[in-house]
C-alpha positions in Angstrom: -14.3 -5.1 -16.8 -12.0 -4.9 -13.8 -11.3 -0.5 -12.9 -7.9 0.1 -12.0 -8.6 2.3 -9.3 -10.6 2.6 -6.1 -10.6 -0.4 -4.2 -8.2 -2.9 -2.8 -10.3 -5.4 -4.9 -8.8 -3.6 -8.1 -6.1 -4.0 -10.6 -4.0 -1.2 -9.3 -4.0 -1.2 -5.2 -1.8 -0.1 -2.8 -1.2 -3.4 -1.4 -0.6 -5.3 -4.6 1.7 -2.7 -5.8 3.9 -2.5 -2.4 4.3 -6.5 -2.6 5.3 -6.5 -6.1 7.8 -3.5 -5.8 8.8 -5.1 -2.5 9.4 -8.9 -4.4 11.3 -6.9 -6.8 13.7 -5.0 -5.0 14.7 -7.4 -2.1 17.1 -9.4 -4.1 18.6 -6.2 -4.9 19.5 -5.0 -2.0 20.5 -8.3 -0.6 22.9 -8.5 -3.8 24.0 -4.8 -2.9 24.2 -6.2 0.8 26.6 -8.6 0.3 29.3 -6.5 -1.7 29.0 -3.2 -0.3 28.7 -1.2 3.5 25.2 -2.9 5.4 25.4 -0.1 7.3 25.2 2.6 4.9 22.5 0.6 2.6 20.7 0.0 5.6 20.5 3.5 7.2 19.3 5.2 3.7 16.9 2.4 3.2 15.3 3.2 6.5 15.4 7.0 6.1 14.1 6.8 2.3 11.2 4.3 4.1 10.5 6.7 6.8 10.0 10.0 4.2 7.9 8.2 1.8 5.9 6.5 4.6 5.1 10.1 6.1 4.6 12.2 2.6 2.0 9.4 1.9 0.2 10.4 5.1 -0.4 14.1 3.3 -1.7 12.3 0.3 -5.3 13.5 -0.4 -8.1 11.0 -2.1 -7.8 13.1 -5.4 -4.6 11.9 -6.0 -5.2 8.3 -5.4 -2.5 7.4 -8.2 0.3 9.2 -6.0 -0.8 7.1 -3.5 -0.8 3.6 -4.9 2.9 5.0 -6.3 4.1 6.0 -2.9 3.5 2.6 -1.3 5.2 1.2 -4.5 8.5 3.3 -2.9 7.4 1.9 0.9 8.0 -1.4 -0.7 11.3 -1.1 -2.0 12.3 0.7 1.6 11.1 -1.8 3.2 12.9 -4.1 1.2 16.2 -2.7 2.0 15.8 -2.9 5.9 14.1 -6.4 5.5 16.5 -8.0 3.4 19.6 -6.5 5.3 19.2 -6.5 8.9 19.3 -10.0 9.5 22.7 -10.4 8.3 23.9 -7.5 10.7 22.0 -8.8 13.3 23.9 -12.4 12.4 26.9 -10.3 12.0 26.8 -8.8 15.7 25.7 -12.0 17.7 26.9 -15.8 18.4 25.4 -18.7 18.5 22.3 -18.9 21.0 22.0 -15.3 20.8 21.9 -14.7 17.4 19.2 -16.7 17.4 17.3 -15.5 20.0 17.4 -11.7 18.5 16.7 -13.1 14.9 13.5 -14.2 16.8 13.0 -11.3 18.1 13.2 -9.3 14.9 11.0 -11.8 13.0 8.4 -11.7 15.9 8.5 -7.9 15.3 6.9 -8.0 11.8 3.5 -9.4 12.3 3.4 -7.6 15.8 4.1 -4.0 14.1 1.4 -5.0 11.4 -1.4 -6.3 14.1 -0.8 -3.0 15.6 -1.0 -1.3 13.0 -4.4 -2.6 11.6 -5.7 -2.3 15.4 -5.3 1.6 15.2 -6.6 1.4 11.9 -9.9 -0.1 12.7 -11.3 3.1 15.1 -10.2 6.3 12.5 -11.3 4.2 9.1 -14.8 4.6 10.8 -14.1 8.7 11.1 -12.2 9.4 8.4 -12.3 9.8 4.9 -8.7 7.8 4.3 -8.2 5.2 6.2 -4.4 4.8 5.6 -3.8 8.3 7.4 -3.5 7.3 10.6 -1.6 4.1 10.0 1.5 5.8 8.4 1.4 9.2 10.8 1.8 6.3 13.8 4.5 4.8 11.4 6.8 7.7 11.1 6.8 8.4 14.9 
């Protein structure tokens, strides 16, 4: 039988439930995105991502299941500012431009998340959580 807590190798883990809510709420916002102010969706996505991204730094091991449902709410943040920002970026740039600063913001993904992890790897081996630290560095 499979426990649906604990692990990242469980039913229930932070990671599985931040790409599922994330999967889910992108076409959302990108349907929201194209009938109503970017701006506006875009700035309360990012500050709704940036609250929940810092509460879940507070988040003790006891309450594991607040944990897994706060990264649930990182993923539809994220969502907002993923699925809207390149339009805006298309929106405020021509031609050779817009496509080197589309670069530039898809080249900032995987470089935030290497960074992330790289922090990650010296304070999982001192602390108790090892998300902690990721998310405190996140907020700032």
């Amino acid at each position: 039988m499979v426990p649906l807590w604990g692990s990242e190798d469980t039913l229930v883990s932070p990671r599985r439930i931040f790409i599922c809510s994330f999967m889910v709420a992108a076409p959302i916002f990108g349907y929201l995105g194209d009938r109503f102010n970017r701006k506006i969706i875009l700035s309360c996505g990012i500050i709704f991502w940036s609250l929940v991204t810092l509460s879940s730094s507070f988040i003790t091991k006891e309450y594991y299941w607040l944990f897994v449902l706060s990264r649930g709410l990182v993923g539809i943040g994220e969502s907002s500012y993923s699925s809207i920002s390149p339009t805006i970026i298309g929106d405020l740039f021509t031609n050779n431009t817009r496509t080197m600063m589309l670069s530039v913001f898809y080249f900032a993904i995987p470089l935030g998340s290497h960074v992330s992890f790289k922090m990650d790897v010296a304070p999982k081996m001192k602390q108790e959580s090892r998300y902690k630290s990721r998310f405190d560095v996140t907020f700032a």
